[in-house]
N, C-alpha and C positions, 0 to 999 in steps of 0.2 A: 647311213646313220640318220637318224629321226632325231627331232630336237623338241622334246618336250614341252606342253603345253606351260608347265611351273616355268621351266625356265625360260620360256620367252614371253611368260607376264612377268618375271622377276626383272630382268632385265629392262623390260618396258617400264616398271615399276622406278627401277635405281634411275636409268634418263629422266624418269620427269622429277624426280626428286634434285637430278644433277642441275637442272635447269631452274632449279626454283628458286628464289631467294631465297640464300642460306641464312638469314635473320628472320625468318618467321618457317614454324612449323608447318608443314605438310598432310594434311590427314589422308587416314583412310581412303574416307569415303570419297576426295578428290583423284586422288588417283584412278580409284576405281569407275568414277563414273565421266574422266576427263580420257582415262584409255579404253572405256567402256570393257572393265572385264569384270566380273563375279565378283560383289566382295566378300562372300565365304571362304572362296578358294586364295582370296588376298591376305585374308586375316592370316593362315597357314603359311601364305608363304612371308611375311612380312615375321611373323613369330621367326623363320629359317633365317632370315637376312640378320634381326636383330641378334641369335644366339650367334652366328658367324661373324658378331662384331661389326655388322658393314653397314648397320642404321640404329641409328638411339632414337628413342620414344622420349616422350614429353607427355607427363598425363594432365588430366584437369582440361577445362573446357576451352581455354588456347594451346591445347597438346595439339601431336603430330607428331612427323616422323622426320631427322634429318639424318643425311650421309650422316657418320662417325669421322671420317676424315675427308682428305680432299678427292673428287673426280678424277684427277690425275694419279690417283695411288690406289683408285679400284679396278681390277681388271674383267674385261667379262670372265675371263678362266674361273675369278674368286665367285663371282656371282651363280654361277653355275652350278660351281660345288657346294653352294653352302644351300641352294633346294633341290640338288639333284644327285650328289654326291660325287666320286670319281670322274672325270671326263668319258673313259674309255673301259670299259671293262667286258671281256669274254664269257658269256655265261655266268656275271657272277664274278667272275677271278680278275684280279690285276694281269694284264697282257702279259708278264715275266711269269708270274704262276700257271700256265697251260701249260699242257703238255700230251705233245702226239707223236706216234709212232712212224714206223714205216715212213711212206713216202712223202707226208706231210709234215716230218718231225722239224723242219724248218717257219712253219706259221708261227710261231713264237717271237721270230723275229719281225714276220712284218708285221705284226701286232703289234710291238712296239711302238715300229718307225709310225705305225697310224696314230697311236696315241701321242707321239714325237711332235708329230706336224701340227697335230689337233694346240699341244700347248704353245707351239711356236707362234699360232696365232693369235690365240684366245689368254694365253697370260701377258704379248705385247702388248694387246690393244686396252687401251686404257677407257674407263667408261667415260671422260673429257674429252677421248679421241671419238668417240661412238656419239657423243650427243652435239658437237661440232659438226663431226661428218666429214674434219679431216685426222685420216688415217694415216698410219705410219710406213714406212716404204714397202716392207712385208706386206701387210695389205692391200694396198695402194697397187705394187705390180704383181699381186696373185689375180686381182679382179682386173686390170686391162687388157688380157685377152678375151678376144670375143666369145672365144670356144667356153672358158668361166661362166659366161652367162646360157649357154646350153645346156640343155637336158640332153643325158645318154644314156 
């Protein structure tokens, strides 16, 4: 699984917004040039964040951007999907909608359990728990084996 370039400036994006003082707005163009990413490709994704509800704008020349609600009630799962859409999808298809013959006709199911796992971590952790750095126990003992941090 590859993790898209939106979604890990989106989320790079919602931290520094989680982190900011939530009494004064956040612009653009700090974000962008405080995580050093594009601000073309911000604008787009910032447009994604706001229609998914998960930042309100402020216009006029002390505008900005803040969370909609608190750090603790955004999860990266939501963040995810609202510039990248579904977490897990086959070709296109929601992992229940595949479908294979013969001696494969069982991948449907571990399509699921992969998309299963994917939400078990990504809708626990909260973007509070992501810009802290402490994680929640699911996380916390997926990542202390050492083998976690190997490539294979």
């Amino acid at each position: 699984m590859n993790l898209s370039a939106r979604t890990e400036y989106a989320v790079r994006a919602m931290v520094h917004l989680a982190t900011a003082d939530p009494a004064e707005p956040v612009t653009l163009d700090s974000v962008a040039q405080q995580e050093d990413l594009p601000r073309k490709f911000m604008e787009a994704i910032f447009a994604d964040l706001r229609r998914a509800g998960l930042i309100t704008s402020l216009r006029g020349s002390r505008g900005g951007y803040f969370l909609s609600r608190g750090s603790d009630a955004i999860t990266i799962g939501d963040i995810m999907r609202a510039v990248d859409g579904p977490l897990w999808e086959v070709r296109g298809l929601r992992p229940q909608d595949t479908e294979y013959r013969g001696a494969t006709h069982h991948l449907p199911t571990l399509w699921v359990a992969v998309r299963a796992s994917l939400r078990a971590v990504l809708d626990s952790t909260t973007l509070s728990e992501l810009a802290s750095g402490h994680f929640n126990e699911r996380v916390t003992a997926l990542t202390t084996s050492a083998d976690a941090w190997m490539n294979h």
